[in-house]
C-alpha positions in Angstrom: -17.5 -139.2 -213.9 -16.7 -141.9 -216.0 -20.3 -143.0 -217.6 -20.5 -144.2 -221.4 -21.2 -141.5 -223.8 -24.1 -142.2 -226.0 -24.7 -140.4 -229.6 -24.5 -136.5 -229.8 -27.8 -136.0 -231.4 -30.2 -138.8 -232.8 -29.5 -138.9 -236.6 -32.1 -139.9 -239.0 -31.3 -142.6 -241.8 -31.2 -141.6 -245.4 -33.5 -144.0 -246.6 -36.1 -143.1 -244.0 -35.8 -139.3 -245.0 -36.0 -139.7 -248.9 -39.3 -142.5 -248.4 -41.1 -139.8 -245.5 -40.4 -137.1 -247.5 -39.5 -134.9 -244.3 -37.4 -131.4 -243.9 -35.1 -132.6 -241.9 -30.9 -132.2 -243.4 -29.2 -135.0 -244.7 -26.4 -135.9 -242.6 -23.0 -136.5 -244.7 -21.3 -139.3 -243.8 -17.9 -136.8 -243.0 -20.8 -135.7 -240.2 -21.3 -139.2 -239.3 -17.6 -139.7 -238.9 -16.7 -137.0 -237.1 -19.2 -137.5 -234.5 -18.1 -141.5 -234.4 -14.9 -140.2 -233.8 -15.7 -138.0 -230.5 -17.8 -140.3 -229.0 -14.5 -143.1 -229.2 -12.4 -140.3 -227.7 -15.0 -139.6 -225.0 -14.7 -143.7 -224.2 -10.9 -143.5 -224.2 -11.0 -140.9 -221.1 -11.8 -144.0 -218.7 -9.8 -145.0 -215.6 -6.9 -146.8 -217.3 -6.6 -143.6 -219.8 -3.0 -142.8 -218.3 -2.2 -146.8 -217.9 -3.1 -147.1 -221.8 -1.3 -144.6 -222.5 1.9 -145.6 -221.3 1.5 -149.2 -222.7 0.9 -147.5 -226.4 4.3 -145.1 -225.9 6.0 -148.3 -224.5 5.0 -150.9 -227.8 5.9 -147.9 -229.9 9.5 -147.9 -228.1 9.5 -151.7 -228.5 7.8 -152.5 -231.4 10.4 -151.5 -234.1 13.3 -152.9 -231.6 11.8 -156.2 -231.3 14.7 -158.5 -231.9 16.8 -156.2 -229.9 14.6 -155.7 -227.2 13.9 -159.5 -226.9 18.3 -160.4 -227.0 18.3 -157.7 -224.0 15.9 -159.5 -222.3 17.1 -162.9 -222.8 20.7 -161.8 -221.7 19.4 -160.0 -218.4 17.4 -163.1 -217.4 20.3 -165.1 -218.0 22.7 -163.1 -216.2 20.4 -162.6 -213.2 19.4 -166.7 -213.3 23.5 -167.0 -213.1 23.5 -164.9 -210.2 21.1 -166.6 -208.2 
């Protein structure tokens, strides 16, 4: 189920179809990117997908309340270190 995801189709390299001379399409390099692009989402559907996930929404929750976030923290450690 969750085995790495090679290339789509084998492209050829520019320089090797201009020096053979051969029939075979150029590939533009929006082709090349797009096709980069579902191979790194066909990765990202591992085992720790939904665990990934969760840690991206969470540092976008934290991230611009970083001082805040930290303050909070601080003050809840202290307050349960006081209560122990």
């Amino acid at each position: 189920m969750n085995s790495p995801v090679g290339p789509l189709s084998p492209m050829p390299s520019i320089g090797a179809i201009g020096a053979v001379g051969s029939a075979a399409p150029l590939v533009n390099d929006q082709a090349k990117a797009l096709q980069r692009h579902l191979v790194q989402c066909a990765k990202a559907r591992g085992r720790w997908f939904g665990l990934a996930l969760f840690a991206e929404r969470l540092q976008g929750v934290v991230q611009p309340r970083l001082a805040t976030t930290a303050a909070l923290g601080a003050a809840t450690l202290a307050l349960f270190a006081h209560w122990l």
